[in-house]
C-alpha positions as CSV (number, residue, x, y, z in Angstrom):
1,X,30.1,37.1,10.2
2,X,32.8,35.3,8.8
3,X,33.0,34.9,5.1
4,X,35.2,31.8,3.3
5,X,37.7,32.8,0.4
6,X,34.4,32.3,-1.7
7,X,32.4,35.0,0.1
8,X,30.2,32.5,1.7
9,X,29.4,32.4,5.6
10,X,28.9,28.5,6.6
11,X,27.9,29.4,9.6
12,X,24.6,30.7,8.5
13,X,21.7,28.1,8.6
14,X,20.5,26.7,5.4
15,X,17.2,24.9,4.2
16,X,17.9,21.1,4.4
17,X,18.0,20.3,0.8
18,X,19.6,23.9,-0.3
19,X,23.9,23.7,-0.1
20,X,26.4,26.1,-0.7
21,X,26.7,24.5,-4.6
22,X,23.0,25.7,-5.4
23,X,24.0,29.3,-4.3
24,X,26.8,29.3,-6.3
25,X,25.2,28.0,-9.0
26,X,22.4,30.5,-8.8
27,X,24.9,33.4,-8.8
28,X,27.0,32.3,-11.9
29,X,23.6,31.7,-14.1
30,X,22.3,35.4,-12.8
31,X,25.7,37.2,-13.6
32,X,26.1,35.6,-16.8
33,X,22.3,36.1,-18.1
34,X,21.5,39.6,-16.2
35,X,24.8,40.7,-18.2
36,X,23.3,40.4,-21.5
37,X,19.8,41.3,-20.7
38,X,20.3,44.7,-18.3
39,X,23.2,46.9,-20.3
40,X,25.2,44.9,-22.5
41,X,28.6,45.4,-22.4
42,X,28.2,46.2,-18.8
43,X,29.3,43.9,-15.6
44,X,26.7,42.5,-13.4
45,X,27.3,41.4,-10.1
46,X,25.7,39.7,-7.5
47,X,27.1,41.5,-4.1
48,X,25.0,39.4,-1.2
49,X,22.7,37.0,-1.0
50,X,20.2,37.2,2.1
51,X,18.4,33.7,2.9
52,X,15.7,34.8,5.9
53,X,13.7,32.1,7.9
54,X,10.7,34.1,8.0
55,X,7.3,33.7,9.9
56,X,3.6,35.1,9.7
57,X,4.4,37.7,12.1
58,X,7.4,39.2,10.6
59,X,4.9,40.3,7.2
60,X,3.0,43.2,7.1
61,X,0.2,44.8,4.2
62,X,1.1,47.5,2.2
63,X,-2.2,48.1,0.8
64,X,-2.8,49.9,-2.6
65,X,-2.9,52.8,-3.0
66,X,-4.3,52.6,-7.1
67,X,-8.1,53.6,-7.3
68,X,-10.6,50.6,-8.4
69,X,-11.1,51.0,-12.0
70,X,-8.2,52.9,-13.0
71,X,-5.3,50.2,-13.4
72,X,-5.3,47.7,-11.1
73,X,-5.0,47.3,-8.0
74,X,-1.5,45.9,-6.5
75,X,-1.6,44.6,-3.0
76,X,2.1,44.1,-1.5
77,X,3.7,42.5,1.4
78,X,6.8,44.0,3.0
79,X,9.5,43.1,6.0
80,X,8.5,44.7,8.9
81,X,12.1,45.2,10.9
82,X,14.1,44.3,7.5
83,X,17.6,45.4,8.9
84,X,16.9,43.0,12.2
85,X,15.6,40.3,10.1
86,X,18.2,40.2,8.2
87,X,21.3,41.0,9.5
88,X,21.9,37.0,10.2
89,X,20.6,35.6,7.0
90,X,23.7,37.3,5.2
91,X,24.6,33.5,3.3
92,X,27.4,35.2,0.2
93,X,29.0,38.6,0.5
94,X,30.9,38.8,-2.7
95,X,34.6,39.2,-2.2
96,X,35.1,41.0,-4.9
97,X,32.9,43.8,-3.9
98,X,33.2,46.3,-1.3
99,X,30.6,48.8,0.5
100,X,31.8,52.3,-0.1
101,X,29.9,55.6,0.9
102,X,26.5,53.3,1.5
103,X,26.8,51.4,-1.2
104,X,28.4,48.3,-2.9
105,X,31.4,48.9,-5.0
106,X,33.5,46.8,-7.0
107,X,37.1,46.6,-5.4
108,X,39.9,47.5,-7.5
């Protein structure tokens, strides 16, 4: 992977009509909003953004596991193989924060 100054990797395939502008974009308008709505006061950043080109086969059906008649009933979809999936849809990787024990961290 190799990340620009920006922390974006323009080697990474985008959707014809979706450029590195929108992403940005999209980042700003989340760290600026999540900010005040999660903890005020407190820093949110984006760390990575992940855009997948997935197909029917890579879903699978995580049924529910709520009993009829007592809630709901919540039927979910999940990434089968998420790590190999998308380990080359890695689009930002904020520069400004690092992985540390597991983990992102802000760098210092």
């Amino acid at each position: 992977m190799a990340f620009d100054a920006e922390g974006f990797d323009r080697a990474v395939a985008l959707p014809p009509e979706l450029k590195v502008a929108h992403i940005r974009e999209a980042i700003e308008h989340v760290e600026d909003r999540a900010t005040v709505r999660m903890k005020p006061g407190k820093l949110i950043a984006v760390w990575r953004v992940d855009i997948p080109f997935l197909r029917e086969e890579d879903w699978k059906y995580e049924g529910s596991k709520a009993a009829e008649g007592r809630g709901g009933r919540t039927h979910t979809f999940g990434v089968k193989n998420p790590a190999k999936r998308f380990r080359d849809s890695i689009v930002y990787q904020s520069p400004r924060v690092i992985i540390s024990q597991g983990g992102p961290v802000l760098a210092s």
